[in-house]
Structure formats: C-alpha cells, structure tokens
N, C-alpha and C positions, 0 to 999 in steps of 0.2 A: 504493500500500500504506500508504502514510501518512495517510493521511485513514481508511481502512479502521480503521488502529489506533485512531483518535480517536474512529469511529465504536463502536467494540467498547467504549470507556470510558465515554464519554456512553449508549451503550445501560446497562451494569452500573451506573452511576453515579443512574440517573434509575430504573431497576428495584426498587431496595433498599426506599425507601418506600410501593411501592404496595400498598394494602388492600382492606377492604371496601364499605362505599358512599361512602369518603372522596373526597374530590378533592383533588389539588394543584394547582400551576401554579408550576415554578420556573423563569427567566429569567437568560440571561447571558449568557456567552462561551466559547468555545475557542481554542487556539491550540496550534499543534504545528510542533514546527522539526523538521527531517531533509536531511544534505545539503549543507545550509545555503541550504535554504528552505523561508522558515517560513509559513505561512498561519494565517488566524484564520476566525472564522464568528460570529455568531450564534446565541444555543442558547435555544430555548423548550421544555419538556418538560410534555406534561401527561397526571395519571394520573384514572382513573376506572374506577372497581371493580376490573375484571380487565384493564385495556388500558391500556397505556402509548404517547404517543405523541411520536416527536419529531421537529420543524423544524427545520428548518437550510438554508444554504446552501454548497455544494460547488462552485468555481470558475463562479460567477453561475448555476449550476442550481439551483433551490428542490427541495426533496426533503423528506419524510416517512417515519418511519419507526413500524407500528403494530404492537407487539406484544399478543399475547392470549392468555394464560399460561393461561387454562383451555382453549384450543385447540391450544394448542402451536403455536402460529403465528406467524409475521411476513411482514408484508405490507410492500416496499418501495416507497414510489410517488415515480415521476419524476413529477414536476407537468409540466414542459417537454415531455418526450414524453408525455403523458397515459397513460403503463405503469405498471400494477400487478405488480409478481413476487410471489406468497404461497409461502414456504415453510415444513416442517412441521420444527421444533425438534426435534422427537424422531429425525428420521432426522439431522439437523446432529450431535447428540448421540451419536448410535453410531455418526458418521465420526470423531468426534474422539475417543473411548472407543478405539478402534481402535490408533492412531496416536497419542493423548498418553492413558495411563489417568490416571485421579485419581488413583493412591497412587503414581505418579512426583514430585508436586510436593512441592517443600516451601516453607512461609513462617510469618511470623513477622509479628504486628502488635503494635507497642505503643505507648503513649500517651505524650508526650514531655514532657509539662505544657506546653504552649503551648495559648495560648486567644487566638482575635478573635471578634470581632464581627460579625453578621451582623443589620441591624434588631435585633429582640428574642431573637436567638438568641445563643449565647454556645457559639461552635464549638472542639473541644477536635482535636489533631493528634495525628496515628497515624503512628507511622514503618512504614514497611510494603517488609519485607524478601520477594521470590516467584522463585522459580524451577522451569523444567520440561523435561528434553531435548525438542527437538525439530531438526528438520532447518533449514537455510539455503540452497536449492539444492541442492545435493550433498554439502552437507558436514554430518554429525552434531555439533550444537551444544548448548550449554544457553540458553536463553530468559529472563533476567532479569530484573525488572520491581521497583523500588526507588523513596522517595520520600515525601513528606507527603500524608496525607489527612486535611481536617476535616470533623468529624460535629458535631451538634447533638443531645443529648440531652435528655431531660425539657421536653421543646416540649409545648402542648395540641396540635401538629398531629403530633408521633411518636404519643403514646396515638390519634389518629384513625385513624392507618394502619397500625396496629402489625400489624395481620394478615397483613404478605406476612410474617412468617417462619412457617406456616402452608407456604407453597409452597418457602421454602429447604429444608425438613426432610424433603421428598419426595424420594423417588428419582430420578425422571427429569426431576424442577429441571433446566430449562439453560437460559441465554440466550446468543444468539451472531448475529451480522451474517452471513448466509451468504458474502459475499464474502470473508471472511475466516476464517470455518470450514473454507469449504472448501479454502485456501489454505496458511492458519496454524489449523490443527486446535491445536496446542497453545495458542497465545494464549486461544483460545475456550473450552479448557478451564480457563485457570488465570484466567480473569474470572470463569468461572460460580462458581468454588470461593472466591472471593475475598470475591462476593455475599453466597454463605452466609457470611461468617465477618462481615459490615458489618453486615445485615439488624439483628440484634439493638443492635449499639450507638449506632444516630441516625440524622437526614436529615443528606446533603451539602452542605455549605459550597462546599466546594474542593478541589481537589488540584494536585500537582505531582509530577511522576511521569517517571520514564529508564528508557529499555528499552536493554539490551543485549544482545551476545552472546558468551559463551564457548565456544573453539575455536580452535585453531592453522590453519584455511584461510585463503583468499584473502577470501572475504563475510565470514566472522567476525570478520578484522583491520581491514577496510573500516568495519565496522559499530560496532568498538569503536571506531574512532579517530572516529568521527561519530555518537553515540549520538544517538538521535530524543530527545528532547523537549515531556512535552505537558504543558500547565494548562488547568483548567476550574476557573472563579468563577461561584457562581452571585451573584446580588446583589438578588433582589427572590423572593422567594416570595406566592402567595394561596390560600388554601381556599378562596374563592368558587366554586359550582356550574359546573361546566362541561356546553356542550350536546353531546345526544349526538350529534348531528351531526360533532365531533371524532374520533370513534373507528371511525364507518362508512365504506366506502371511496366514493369520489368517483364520480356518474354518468358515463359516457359514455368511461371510462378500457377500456384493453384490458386483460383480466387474464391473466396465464400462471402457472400453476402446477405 
C-alpha cells in the first residue's frame, strides 16, 4: 500500500503540467518511508498532448504507467510480465464519489515565502494542509495529508503547457492508480481535488508530504505512531520533442481490461 500511495502522488504530481502539443520530460526521484521501511525509485515522467507517462521501478520490477485524459484511461504495464491492465477513470471516479464525495474534504494551500532553485527555475513552497473521512479497515477515520510542495511559476515551459487547466475545470476530471482507488477510494479523491487546486499555480519542483490518520482504533493508533512518509525531487527537466512511440502500448504484451 505504500508504494501505491507514492504511486497516487507521482501520478497527480507529473499530471498538473500536461497540455496541448507541448512536451515535457521531468527526471528524479522518490522515496517513501512506512513502518520503518523506506524505499526509493527512480522517477522519469513524460507528457505529450493528452498522455502522460510514467517509469519507474517497484522492488527490481520496471513498470509504466500511461495515462490519457481524453480517454479516461490508464493503462498499467508490467514490462516483467509483459501485462497490460487498461482501466477506465470514469468508473474509478464514481467508486470513489460513492464512498469519499468531494464536498467531504477540506484543505488549505498556502505559500510560505520559501524559494530554491531548480536549473533556471526558481520554485516557490506551499504549505498544504488536506483532509477527508474515510475508513482504515474497520475503523471510520479521517485521512490527513500535510507538508511542502514546490511549484515553478512564470517558466517559458508553464505558458507551453498551461492548457491542462482546460481538463481541471471539467467535471469528470479525475486521476487515480486503480490499485489504490479501489482500495483507498478516498486518497484518490482528495489527489484529484488537490490537482485542481496546483494546475493553475506552476510545474513541480518537489514535495514532502505525511499522511496520517485520525481515530481512536487499533490501525488508526498504529498509523499515527508510524506516519508514512514520502518526497519526490525532480532535478532535470526538457521540452525537447518526444517520440510517439512513448505513449502507445508495447507489441506482443497481453492486454486485460
């Protein structure tokens, strides 16, 4: 479940910038502690038009993950087992509407005056306060999520891509990892709400970010006294064209959908 959560952040994190015939390609890292143990990966993301795609490594399994917002789709592919799962964002979205509505959350983002460096970018930090009830096993909790995130504003590569808020503004906007939609339904929804609220102010630097949970149960106390843990730095960005070869699914794979 904890790589799932990584995976829920790096998806929302790497979605926010994508546009119209722009490209990206931003490079880095992840690392997330839970438990107390903590793993790291490799993080490549690349966006082009309407698809976002992203690489990684999940205890020595290489994985892809390709989302395509005017399809409502996400395609997860195990490179190792040569499997494809495509699943359709719109039905993820009305399991999680169900079971966490949007007007249960509430949060708060604001700007902390802290600023680093990112090459030519000049990334500004957002204290970013979220929470949403949702369940723990058996126990009804609240869902926390607290922490710094940096954005890069007034980039020539933000004006290039400024079009996904264009798809924040829609209704049935959602983004979500099905393993963990359909798990953690509320997690899934309070990333996609979060999206809309980043969209408009920059591309991702970074973040650093603690999930907890409130609730007087057995998981909830477990959880508070061990709260997960995760950062994601990106460190190199490029606009240079990407082939479209990145965004179609791989010959000779099994698909299940």
């Amino acid at each position: 479940m904890k790589h799932g959560l990584l995976s829920l952040i790096l998806a929302a994190v790497s979605l926010w910038p994508m546009a119209g015939r722009a490209d990206l390609t931003l490079s880095g890292y992840s690392a997330v502690g839970a438990f107390g143990m903590p793993m790291s990966s490799q993080e490549r993301i690349y966006i082009h038009d309407n698809t976002v795609r992203r690489d990684f490594v999940d205890r020595g399994r290489y994985f892809s993950q390709l989302f395509d917002l005017a399809k409502h789709q996400v395609a997860v592919i195990d490179h190792a087992s040569r499997l494809i799962q495509i699943h359709d964002l719109r039905n993820l979205q009305a399991t999680t509407e169900v079971s966490a509505p949007a007007n249960s959350m509430k949060m708060t983002m604001e700007k902390t005056g802290q600023t680093r460096p990112m090459r030519n970018w000049n990334c500004e930090a957002y204290n970013l306060n979220a929470s949403i009830p949702t369940r723990l096993g058996n126990e009804e909790t609240v869902f926390h999520l607290k922490g710094h995130i940096w954005l890069a504003s007034d980039t020539p590569e933000q004006t290039a891509v400024s079009s996904l808020i264009k798809f924040t503004r829609q209704a049935d906007f959602f983004m979500g990892i099905p393993a963990v939609a359909k798990v953690t339904p509320a997690q899934s929804r309070l990333f996609s709400e979060i999206i809309r609220k980043l969209a408009p102010k920059g591309l991702p630097c970074s973040c650093e970010l603690e999930t907890s949970y409130e609730g007087n149960g057995p998981m909830a106390n477990l959880a508070r006294r061990m709260p997960t843990r995760l950062n994601i730095a990106f460190q190199d960005f490029s606009g240079a064209p990407i082939k479209d070869d990145m965004f179609t699914l791989p010959a000779g794979y099994m698909v299940r959908q």
